[in-house]
C-alpha positions in Angstrom: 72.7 119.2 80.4 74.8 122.1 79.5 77.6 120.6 78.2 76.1 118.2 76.1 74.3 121.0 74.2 78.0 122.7 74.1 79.7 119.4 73.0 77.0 118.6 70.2 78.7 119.9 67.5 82.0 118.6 68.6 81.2 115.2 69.2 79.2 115.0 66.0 82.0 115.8 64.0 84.4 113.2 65.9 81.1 110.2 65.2 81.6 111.3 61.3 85.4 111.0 61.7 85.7 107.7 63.6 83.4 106.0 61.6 85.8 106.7 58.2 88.8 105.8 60.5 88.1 103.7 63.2 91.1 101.7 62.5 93.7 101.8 65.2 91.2 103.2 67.9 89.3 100.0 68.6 92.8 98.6 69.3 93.5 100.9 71.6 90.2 100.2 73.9 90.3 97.2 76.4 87.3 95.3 76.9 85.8 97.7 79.7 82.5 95.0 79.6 79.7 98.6 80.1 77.7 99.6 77.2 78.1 103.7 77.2 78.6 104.8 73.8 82.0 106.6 73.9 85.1 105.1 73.7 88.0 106.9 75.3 91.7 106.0 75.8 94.5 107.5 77.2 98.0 107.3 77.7 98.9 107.2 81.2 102.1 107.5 83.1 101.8 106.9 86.7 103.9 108.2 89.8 102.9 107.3 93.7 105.1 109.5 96.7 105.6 107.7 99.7 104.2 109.8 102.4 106.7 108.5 105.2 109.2 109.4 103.1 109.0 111.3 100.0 110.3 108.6 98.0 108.8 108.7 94.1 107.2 105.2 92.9 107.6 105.5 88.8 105.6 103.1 87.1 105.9 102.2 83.1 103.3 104.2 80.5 100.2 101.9 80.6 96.9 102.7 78.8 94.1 104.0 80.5 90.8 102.5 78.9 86.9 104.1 79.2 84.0 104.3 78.2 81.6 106.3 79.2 77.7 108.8 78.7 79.3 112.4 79.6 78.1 111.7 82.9 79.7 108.6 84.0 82.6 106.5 83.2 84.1 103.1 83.7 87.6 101.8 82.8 90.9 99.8 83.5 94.4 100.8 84.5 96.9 98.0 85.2 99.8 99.3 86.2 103.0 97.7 85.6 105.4 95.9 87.9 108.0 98.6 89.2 110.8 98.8 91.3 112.0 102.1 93.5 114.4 103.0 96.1 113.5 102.3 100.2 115.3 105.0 101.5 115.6 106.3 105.3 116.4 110.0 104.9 119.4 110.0 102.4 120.2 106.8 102.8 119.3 104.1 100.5 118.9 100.6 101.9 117.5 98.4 99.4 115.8 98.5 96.1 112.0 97.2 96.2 109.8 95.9 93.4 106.1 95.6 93.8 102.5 95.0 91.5 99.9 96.1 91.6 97.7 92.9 91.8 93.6 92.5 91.6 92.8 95.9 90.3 89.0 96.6 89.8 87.2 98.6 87.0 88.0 102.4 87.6 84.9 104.0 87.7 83.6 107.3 88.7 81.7 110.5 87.3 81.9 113.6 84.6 80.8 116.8 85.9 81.0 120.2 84.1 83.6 122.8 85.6 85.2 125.7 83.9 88.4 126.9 84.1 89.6 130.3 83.2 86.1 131.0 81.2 86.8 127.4 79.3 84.7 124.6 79.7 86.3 121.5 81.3 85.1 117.6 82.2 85.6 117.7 85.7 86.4 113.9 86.7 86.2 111.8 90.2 87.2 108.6 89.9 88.2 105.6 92.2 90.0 102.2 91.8 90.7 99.5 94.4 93.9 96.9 94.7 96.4 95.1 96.8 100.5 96.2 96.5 102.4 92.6 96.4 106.0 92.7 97.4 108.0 90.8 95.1 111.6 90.9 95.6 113.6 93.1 98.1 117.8 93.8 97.2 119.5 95.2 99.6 122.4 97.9 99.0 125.1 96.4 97.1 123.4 92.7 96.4 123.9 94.2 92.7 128.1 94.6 93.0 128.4 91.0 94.5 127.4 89.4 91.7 123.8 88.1 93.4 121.5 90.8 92.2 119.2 87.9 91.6 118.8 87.3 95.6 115.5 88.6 97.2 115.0 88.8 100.9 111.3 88.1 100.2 110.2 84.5 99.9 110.0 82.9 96.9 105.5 82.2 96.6 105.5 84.2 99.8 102.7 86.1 98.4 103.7 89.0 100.3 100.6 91.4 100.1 98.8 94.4 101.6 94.8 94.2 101.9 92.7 96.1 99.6 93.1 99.5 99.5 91.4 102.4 97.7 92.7 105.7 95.5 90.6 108.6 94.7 91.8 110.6 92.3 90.1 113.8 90.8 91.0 115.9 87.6 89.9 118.3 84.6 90.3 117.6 81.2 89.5 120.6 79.0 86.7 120.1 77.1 87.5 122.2 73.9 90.6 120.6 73.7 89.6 117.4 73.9 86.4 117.1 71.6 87.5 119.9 69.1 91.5 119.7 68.6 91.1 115.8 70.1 94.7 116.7 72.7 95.1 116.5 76.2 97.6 116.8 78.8 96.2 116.6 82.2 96.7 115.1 86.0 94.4 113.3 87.9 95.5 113.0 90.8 94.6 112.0 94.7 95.3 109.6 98.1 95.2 106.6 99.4 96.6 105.0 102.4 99.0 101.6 101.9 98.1 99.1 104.2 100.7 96.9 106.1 102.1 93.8 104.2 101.0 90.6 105.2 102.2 87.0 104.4 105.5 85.4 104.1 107.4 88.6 103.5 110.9 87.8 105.3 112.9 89.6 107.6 113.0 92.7 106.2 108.8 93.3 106.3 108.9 95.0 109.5 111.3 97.6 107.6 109.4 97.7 104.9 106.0 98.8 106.7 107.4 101.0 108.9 108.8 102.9 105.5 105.9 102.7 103.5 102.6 101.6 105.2 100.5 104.2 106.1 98.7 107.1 105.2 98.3 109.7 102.6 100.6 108.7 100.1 100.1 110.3 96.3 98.7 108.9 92.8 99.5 111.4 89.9 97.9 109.9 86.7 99.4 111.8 83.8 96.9 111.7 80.7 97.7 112.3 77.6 97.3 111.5 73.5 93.0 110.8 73.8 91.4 108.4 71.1 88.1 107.9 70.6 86.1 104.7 69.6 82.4 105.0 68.8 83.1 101.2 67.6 80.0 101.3 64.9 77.4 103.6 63.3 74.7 102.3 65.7 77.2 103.1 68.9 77.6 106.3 66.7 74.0 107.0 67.0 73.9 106.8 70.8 76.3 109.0 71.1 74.0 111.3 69.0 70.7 110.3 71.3 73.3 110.9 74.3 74.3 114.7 73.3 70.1 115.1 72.5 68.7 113.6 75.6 
């Protein structure tokens, strides 16, 4: 493929480098469990929009860890627990935390794009999981002196089903192989399901704000490392660029 032949030189330099100082990058890479050759990590900061009602979801920086051939890739994102505003219009009812529970692999392809004349790493990626409510406050809980008190059950296991986000995004490939930066978005849709189990009163709220359709995932990627892991993983890499 074309952009193996343009990455050659690139990514041979980067095996040379990570081999003398690997330390620190095989930290950074979770056990993805799929044998391609090159290690990749990100830093990745995460925001989901409501659709129903424009409301941001910020979640924590997290990791995103891959590894993957130039063609396809496989990884993990666990996102950390958050909690955001429910808000009808202007008005804010209640504060909401949720997880993200029983995430799969993220997984997906590399295509080559260009950009402006520049060569880029055109991603598609997907990842499945369930939203779990876990505590519900509403406005002014916090001032009473009972910010501890949740309208959701406690071990209600308050879940949606399995849903799905499709995400999509260009890293540029110069960038990333040559200066070893990035600063790019993946982003995409997915629809949140209604929640299900012992929720409480204030589930039927809850879904009519949020469930639905077409809500936003922005994955902000940034600060790349690279793990080859070992001369012989090096060498793949080499018989990957050559194939």
């Amino acid at each position: 493929m074309k952009i193996r032949r343009y990455l050659t030189s690139a990514m041979v330099a980067a095996v040379a480098a990570s081999v003398l100082s690997s330390v620190g990058a095989a930290a950074a890479q979770a056990d993805v469990g799929d044998d391609y050759p090159v290690g990749l990590a990100f830093d990745a900061e995460t925001v989901s929009v409501i659709s129903k009602t424009g409301q941001p979801i910020t979640f924590g920086k997290t990791t995103l860890s891959s590894r993957t051939d130039l063609t396809n890739l496989v990884g993990t994102l666990n996102l950390p627990q958050t909690t955001a505003a429910l808000k009808l219009g202007p008005l804010t009812l209640a504060t909401f935390t949720i997880s993200i529970v029983e995430p799969t692999k993220v997984t997906g392809t590399i295509a080559q794009g260009e950009v402006d004349g520049r060569t880029t790493l055109d991603l598609k990626v997907a990842q499945s999981f369930k939203i779990r409510l876990d505590k519900v406050a509403p406005l002014g809980i916090g001032s009473l002196g009972s910010s501890d008190l949740t309208l959701v059950p406690a071990g209600g296991n308050c879940a949606t089903q399995t849903t799905t986000a499709n995400l999509t995004g260009s890293i540029d490939a110069a960038k990333l192989f040559q200066d070893n930066t990035a600063d790019t978005h993946v982003k995409g849709s997915y629809t949140i399901p209604e929640f299900q189990g012992d929720c409480g009163l204030f589930a039927p709220i809850i879904n009519a704000l949020i469930a639905g359709p077409n809500n936003t995932l922005d994955v902000h990627l940034t600060n790349p490392v690279f793990d080859f892991g070992s001369t012989s993983r090096a060498a793949a890499v080499q018989k990957v660029l050559a194939d």
